[in-house]
C-alpha positions in Angstrom: 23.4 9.0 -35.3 20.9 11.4 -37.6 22.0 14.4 -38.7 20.4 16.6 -36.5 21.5 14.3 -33.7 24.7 14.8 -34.5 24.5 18.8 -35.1 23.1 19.1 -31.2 26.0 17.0 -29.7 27.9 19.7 -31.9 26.1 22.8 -30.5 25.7 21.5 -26.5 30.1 21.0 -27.1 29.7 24.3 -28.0 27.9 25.9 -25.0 29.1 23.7 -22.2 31.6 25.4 -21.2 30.9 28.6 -22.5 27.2 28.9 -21.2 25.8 25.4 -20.0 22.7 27.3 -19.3 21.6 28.8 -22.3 18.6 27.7 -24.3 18.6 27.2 -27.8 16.9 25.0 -30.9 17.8 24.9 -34.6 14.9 24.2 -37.2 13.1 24.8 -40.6 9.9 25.6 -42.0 8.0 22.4 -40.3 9.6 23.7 -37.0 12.6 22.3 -34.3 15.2 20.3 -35.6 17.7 20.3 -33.1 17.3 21.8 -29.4 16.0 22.8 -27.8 19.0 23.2 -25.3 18.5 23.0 -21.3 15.4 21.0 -21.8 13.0 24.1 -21.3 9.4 24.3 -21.0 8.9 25.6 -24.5 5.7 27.6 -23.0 8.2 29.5 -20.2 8.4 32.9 -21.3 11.6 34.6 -21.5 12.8 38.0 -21.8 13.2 38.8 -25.3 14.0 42.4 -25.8 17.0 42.4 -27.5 14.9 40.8 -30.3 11.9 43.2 -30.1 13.0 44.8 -33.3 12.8 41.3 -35.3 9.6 40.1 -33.3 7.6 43.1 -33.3 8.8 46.3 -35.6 10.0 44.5 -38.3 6.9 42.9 -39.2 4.4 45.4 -38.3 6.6 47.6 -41.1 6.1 44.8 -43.4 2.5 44.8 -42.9 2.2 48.9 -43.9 4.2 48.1 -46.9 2.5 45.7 -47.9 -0.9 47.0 -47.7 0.8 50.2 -49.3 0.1 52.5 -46.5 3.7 52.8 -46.0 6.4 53.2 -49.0 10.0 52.4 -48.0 11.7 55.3 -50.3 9.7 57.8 -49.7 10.2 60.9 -47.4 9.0 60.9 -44.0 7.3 64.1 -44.2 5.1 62.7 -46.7 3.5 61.0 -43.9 2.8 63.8 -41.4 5.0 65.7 -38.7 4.4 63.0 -36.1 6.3 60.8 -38.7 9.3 62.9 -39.6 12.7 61.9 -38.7 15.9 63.6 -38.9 17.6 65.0 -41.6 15.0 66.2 -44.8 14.5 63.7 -47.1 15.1 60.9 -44.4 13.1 57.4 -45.6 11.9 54.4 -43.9 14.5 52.5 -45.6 17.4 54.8 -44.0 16.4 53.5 -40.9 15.9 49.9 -41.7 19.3 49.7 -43.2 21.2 52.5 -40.9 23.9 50.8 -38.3 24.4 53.5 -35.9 22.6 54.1 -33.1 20.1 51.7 -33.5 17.9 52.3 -30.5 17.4 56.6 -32.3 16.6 54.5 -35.3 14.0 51.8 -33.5 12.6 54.5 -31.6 12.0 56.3 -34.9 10.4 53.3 -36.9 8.2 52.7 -33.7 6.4 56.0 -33.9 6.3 56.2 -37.6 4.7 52.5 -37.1 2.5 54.1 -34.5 1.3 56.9 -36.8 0.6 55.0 -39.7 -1.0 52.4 -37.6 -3.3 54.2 -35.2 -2.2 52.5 -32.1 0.5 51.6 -30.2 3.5 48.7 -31.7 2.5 46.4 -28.5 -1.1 46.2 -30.0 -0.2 46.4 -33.9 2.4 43.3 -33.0 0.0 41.4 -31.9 -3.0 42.0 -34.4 -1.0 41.8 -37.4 1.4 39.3 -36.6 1.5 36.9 -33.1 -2.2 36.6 -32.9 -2.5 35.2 -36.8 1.1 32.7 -36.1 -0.2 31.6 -32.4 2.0 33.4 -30.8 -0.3 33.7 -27.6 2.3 33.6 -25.0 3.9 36.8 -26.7 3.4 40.1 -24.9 4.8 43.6 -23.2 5.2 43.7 -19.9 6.0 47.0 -19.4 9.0 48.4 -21.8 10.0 44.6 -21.9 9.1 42.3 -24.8 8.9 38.9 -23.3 7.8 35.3 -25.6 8.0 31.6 -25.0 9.8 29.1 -27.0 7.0 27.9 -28.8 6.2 31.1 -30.0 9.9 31.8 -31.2 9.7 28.3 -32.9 6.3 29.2 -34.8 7.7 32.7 -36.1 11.4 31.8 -37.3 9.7 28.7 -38.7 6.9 31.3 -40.6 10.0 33.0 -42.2 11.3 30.3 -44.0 7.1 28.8 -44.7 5.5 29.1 -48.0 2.6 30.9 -46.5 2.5 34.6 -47.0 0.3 35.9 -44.0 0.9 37.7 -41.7 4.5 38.1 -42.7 4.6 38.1 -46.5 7.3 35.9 -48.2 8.1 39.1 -50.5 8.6 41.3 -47.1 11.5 38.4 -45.9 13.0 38.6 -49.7 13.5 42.0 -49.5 14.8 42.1 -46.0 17.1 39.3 -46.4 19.2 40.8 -49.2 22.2 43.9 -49.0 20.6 47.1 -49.3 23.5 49.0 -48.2 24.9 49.0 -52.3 29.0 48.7 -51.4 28.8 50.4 -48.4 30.3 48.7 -45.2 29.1 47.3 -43.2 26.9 45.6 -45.2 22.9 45.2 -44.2 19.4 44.3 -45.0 16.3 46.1 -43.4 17.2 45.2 -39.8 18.5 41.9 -40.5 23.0 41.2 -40.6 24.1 39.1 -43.2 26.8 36.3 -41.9 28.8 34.0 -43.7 26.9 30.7 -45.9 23.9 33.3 -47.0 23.1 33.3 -43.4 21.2 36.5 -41.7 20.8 37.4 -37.9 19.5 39.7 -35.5 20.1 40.5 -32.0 22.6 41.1 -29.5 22.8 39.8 -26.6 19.8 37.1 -27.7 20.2 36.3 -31.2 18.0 34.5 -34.7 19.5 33.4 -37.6 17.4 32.5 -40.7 19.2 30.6 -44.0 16.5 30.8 -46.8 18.8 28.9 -49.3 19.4 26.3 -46.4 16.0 26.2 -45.4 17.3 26.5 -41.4 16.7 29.2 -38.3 18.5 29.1 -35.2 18.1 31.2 -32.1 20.5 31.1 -28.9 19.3 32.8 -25.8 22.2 32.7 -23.6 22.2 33.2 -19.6 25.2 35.6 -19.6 25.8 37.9 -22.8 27.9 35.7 -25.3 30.7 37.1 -26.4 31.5 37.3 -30.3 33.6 33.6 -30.2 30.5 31.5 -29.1 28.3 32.9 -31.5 30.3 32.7 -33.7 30.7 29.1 -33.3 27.0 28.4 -32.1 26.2 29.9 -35.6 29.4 27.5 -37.7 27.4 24.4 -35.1 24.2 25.2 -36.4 24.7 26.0 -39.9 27.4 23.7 -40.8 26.4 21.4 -44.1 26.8 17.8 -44.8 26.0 16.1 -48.0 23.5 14.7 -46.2 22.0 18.2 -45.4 
């Protein structure tokens, strides 16, 4: 039995009972390791919108930084009225690294996007970031962020790449460190750090990404999992061997 062999036995104990039906996949930079679970089409879309933060805001707001049209410290104001926010002095990085309510927060790095951008996040996602990774089956239908498999496998796998377009290996290194000082809970621009130097996103659908282990895992459950099976879906899929 390989290793990864062994890791899916690990993660499908897991889910059985808890959610037979979910889909999920574990992999690295050269894509799927593990997974993916419940034998999907990989090009069936599937309703992603608790990850649309991750998939689609996150990078676009990596994109204005780093072609300097946006600056993460500085004022809002600075950028216009269309792109001011709450209390004076509030930053782009206030709202990357804020942890309540999220959706004010989204809604607020949307338009400030939006602003800087010229047009709405549906179209800057997809010229600035799934277009360039092949992310074809990735779209909006409506308020709703939906994306195949395949195109979850080729972004998570981007994150942990050595190439730096569209999503630039310096925008993931920042993101993927505390910039929250000692104040709890602890967070990175939109990402959670976990235990093992693990990060996540999402709620009810959830990605992991392990730069120091070189692994991503994403679970997309049929029934919103409760903490315990992420949790352990996230020990399953992380879990190192001397072999690892």
């Amino acid at each position: 039995m390989t290793l990864e062999s062994g890791r899916a036995d690990r993660i499908e104990a897991v889910l059985r009972s808890a959610d037979p039906g979910a889909v999920w996949a574990v992999g690295g930079p050269e894509g799927i390791r593990a997974g993916p679970g419940n034998r999907t089409d990989g090009a069936m879309p599937f309703d992603v919108g608790a990850l649309t933060a991750v998939l689609a805001l996150w990078p676009v707001i990596g994109s204005l930084v780093a072609e300097e049209t946006l600056r993460l410290h500085t004022p809002l104001t600075a950028y216009g009225a269309e792109a001011a926010c709450g209390a004076a002095g509030t930053t782009a990085h206030h709202l990357l690294t804020r942890t309540g309510g999220p959706a004010d927060h989204t809604a607020a790095l949307t338009r400030l996007a939006e602003h800087l951008g010229g047009t709405p996040l549906a179209e800057l996602a997809a010229t600035r970031i799934w277009h360039p990774l092949g992310m074809t089956g990735t779209r909006f239908a409506g308020a709703a962020l939906h994306a195949p498999l395949a195109d979850l496998v080729r972004f998570l796998s981007h994150l942990l790449s050595p190439a730096d377009h569209p999503v630039t290996r310096a925008w993931t290194a920042e993101s993927l460190r505390i910039r929250t000082g000692e104040l709890t809970p602890a967070r990175g621009l939109l990402w959670h750090p976990a235990p093992q130097g693990v990060w996540y996103h999402g709620d009810s659908s959830r990605v992991w990404v392990s730069p120091r282990l070189r692994r991503w895992a994403l679970l997309l459950p049929t029934t919103r999992p409760p903490g315990p099976l992420r949790t352990a879906f996230r020990e399953a899929a992380f879990a190192c061997t001397a072999a690892s």
